[in-house]
N, C-alpha and C positions, 0 to 999 in steps of 0.2 A: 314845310317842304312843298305841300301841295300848290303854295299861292308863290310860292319862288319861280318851281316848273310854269303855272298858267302865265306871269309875269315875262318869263323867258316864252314862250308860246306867243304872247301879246307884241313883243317885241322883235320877234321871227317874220311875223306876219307884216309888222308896219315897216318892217326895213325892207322885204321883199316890195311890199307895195311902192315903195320910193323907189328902190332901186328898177324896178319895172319903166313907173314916170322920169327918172331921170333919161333911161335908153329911150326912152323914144324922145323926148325931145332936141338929145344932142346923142351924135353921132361918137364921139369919143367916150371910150369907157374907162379910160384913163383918169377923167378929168371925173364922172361920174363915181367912182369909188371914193376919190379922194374928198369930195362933199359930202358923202355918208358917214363917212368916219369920225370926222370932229359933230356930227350933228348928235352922235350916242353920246358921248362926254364923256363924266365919269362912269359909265356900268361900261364901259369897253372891255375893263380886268375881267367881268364876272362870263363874257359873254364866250371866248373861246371855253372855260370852263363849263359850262353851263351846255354849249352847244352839244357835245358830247353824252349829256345825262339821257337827252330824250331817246338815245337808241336802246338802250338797255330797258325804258320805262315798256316799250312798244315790245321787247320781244317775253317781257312779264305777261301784259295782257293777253300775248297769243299761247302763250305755253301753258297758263293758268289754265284755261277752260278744257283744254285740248286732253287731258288725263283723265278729266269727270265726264265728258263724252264719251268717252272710246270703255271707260270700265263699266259705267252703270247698265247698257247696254247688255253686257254678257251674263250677268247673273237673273238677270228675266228670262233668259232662253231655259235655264234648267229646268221648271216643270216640265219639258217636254217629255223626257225619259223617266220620269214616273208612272206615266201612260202605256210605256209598251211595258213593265215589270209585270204589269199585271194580267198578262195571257198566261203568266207561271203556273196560277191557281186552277187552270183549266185542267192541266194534264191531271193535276190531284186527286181531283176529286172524281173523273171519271173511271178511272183503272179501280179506284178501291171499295165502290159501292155495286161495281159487274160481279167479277169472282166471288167477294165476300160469301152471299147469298148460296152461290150454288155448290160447293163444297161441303156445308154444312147440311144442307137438306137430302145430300146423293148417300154420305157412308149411315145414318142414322135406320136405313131398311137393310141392308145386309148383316150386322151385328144384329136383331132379336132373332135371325131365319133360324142359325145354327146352332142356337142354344138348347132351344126345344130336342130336337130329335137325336142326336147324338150322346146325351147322358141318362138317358132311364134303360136303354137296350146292353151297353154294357154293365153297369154296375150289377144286373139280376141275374144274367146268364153265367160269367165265369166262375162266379165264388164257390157253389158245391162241386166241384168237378176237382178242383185240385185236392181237396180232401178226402175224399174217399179213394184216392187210385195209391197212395203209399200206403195206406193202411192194408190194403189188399192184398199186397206185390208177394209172391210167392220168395223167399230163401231157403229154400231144403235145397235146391239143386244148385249145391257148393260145386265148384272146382275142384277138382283132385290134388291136391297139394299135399307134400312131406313137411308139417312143421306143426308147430305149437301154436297154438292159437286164443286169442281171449276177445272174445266177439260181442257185443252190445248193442247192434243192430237192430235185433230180432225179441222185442219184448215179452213172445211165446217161446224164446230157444235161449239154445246157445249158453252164455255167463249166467242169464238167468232163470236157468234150470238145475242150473249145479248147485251141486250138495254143498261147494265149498262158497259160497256167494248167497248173496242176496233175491226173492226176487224181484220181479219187475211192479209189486204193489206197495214196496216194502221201505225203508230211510234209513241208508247204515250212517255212523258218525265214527268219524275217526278221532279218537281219545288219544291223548299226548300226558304226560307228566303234569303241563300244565292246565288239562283239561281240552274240554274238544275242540280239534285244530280243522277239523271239515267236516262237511255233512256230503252224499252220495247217494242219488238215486238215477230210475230208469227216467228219460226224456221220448216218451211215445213219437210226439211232432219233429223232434231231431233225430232221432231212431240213433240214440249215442248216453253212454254214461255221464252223466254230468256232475263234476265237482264244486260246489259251490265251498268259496277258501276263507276261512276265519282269521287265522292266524297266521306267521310268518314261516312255520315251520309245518304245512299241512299232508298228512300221511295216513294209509288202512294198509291193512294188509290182505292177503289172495291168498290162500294157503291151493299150489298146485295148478293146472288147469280148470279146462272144461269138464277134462275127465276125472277130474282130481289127484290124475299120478305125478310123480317126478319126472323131469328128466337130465341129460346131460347137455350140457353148452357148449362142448365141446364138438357135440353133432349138431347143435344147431345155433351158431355162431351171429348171426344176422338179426339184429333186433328190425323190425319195421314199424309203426303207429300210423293214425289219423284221427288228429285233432284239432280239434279248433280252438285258439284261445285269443279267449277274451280280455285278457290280465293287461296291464304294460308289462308284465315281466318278459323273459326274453330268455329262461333257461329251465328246460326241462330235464327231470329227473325222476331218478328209480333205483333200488337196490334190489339185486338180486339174491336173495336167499339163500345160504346154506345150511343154514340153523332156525331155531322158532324165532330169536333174533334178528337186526342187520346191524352189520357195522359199517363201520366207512369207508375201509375195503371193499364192498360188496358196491358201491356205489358206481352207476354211469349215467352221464348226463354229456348234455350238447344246445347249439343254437336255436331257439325256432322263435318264430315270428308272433309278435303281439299283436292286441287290438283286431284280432282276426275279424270277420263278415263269412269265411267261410273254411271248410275244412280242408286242412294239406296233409301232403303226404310226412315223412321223414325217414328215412332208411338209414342204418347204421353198423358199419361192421365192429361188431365186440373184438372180435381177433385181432384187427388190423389197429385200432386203438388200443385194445390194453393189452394186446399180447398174452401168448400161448401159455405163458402160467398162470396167468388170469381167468383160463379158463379152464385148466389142468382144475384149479379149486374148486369152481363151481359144479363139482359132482357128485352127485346131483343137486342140482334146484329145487329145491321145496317149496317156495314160496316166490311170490313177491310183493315189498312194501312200496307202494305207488305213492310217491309222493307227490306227482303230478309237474307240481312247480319249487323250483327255488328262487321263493320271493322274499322281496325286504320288505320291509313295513312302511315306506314312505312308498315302494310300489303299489300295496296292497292299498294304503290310502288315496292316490291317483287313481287307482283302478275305479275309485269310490265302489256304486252301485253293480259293478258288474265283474267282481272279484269270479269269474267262473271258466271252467276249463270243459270242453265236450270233448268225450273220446268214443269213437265210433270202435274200433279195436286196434290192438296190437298184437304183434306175432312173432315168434321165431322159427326163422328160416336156415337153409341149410348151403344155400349159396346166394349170391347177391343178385344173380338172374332170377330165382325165384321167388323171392323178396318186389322184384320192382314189375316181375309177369305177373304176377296175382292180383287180384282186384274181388271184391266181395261182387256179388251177382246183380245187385241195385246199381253199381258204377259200371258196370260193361254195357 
């Protein structure tokens, strides 16, 4: 193909050059072609074909370079911007080795100042002072009040000087059928009776007051307490006496709060709950069997470690005004 094209090129050239000489030495151009034409011969046929090839050869050679010029060019320019990425690392490292430093060295003197002085002056001072001021408190100078009373406050008075009780040096157990259902002594620190509970069914009995007499419930209708308890159980209970006995007639009970932290009150009208024959019976009261709590045995188990009931006193009162005026002389 190569030597066809330079063949056609060779032949481009020498025909030009005749045709050149033939113009100039005659004026007629007429007569000048028609002497070129039989001088080719036979490649006449090849030459209109042929003439045609060398345009397409010529616009190969210029398009060829023209694409390897213009791209290789542009991918050598890229290093440049790898040059400016790296002022990034400037901001870095400057901001986090300033602060670092000083944060750390500034809070490390204010945490030892106020360790020292602040814990050796309280811990000496308070402790003997809260103990000696309740052991001191005077209660002889009761309130004047019309009622029945069973008071455990006062570990030189009161329930624990009666003839019918125990006293405050002393561990009654309350004995059941099944054997002993609770044990009951004085609590000096809680200035209150405290019931620690055995069994499901724990009960003592009080034969009478302070005074040891009987009286009537019909004068004094108003049961009031203050206790605390510790139990999960959730219902308190009592029978009141009319025989050496209780049955379960004699029984009253009602709501009070578990898990106690600290001692409430509880007021209760007898009248208004069991009603006027109810109390028509109870005359007189001779006794009462305290049974504190009506618990179950899966309570008693929940309760685990602190199966215990405090009772500061209870009383009966003569109206429900002075059931809820009265207060022992430590709470006023």
């Amino acid at each position: 193909m190569k030597k066809a094209i330079l063949t056609i090129i060779v032949l481009t050239i020498i025909f030009t050059v005749l045709l050149t000489g033939c113009t100039e030495n005659s004026d007629n151009p007429i007569v000048t072609t028609a002497s070129v034409k039989p001088t080719i011969g036979s490649e006449s046929t090849s030459i209109p074909e042929e003439t045609e090839t060398p345009e397409p050869t010529s616009t190969l050679e210029i398009q060829t370079p023209t694409p390897t010029v213009e791209t290789t060019p542009e991918p050598t320019e890229t290093p440049e911007p790898t040059q400016e990425s790296t002022p990034t690392v400037i901001p870095t490292i400057a901001p986090t080795t300033a602060p670092t430093k000083k944060p750390t060295i500034i809070p490390t003197v204010p945490t030892q100042a106020p360790t020292k002085a602040p814990t050796t002056p309280p811990t000496q001072a308070p402790t003997p002072t809260p103990t000696a001021v309740p052991t001191q408190t005077p209660v002889k100078d009761e309130e004047e009040v019309d009622a029945i009373l069973y008071r455990f406050y006062a570990p030189d008075n009161y329930m624990w000087k009666s003839d019918t009780f125990i006293d405050s040096k002393a561990t009654g157990v309350g004995m059941t059928a099944t054997g002993p259902a609770c044990t009951y002594f004085c609590d000096p620190v809680e200035r209150a009776l405290v019931i620690q509970i055995h069994t499901v069914d724990p009960y003592f009995a009080i034969k009478g007051g302070e005074d040891g007499k009987t009286f009537n419930l019909s004068e004094y209708p108003v049961f009031k307490i203050r206790l605390k308890n510790e139990t999960v159980s959730t219902t308190f209970e009592t029978h009141l006496m009319i025989t050496n006995g209780a049955t379960y007639g004699d029984r009253i009970s009602f709501f009070i709060s578990g898990e106690d932290k600290t001692f409430k009150n509880y007021v209760y009208d007898i009248g208004q709950q069991k009603g006027p024959s109810f109390l028509a019976a109870r005359n007189p009261i001779s006794g009462i069997r305290l049974d504190g709590l009506s618990i179950y045995q899966h309570e008693l188990e929940m309760s685990e470690a602190t199966p215990y009931l405090h009772i500061e006193y209870f009383g009966f009162f003569k109206t429900m005004e002075d059931a809820v005026r009265w207060n022992p002389p430590h709470l006023r």
